[in-house]
C-alpha positions in Angstrom: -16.1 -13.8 -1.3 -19.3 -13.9 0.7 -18.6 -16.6 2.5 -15.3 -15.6 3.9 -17.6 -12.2 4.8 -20.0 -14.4 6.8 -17.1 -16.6 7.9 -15.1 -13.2 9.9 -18.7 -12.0 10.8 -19.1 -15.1 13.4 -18.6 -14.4 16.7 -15.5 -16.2 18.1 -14.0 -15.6 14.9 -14.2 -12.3 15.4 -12.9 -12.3 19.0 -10.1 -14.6 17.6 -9.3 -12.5 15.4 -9.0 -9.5 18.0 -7.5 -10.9 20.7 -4.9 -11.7 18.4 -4.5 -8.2 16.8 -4.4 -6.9 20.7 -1.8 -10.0 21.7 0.3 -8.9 19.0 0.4 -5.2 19.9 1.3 -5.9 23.5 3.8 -8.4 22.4 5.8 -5.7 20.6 4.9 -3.3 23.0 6.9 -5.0 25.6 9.5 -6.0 23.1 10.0 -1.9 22.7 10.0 -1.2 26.2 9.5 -4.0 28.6 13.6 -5.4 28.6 15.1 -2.2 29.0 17.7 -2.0 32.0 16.3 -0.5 35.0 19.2 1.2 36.0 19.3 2.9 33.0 17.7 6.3 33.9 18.8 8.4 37.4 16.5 7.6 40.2 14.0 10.6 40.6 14.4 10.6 44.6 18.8 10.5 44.8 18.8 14.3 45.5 16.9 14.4 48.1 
């Protein structure tokens, strides 16, 4: 056990570790909300 502790304490482990975390999260981000139609909503501006 304490040598998977000082394994995750190293430093590009660590950053490997988080930029994967935040990858992921972006990732389903734009899987939510990224390939929505456009066209979808009204255009704030048409009554104008």
């Amino acid at each position: 056990m304490k040598k998977i502790k000082t394994f995750f304490q190293l430093p590009y482990v660590c950053w490997t570790v988080k930029m994967s975390y935040y990858l992921l999260i972006l990732l389903g981000l734009l899987m939510i909300y990224g390939f929505k139609m456009t066209n979808s909503s009204a255009f704030i501006y048409n009554e104008f």
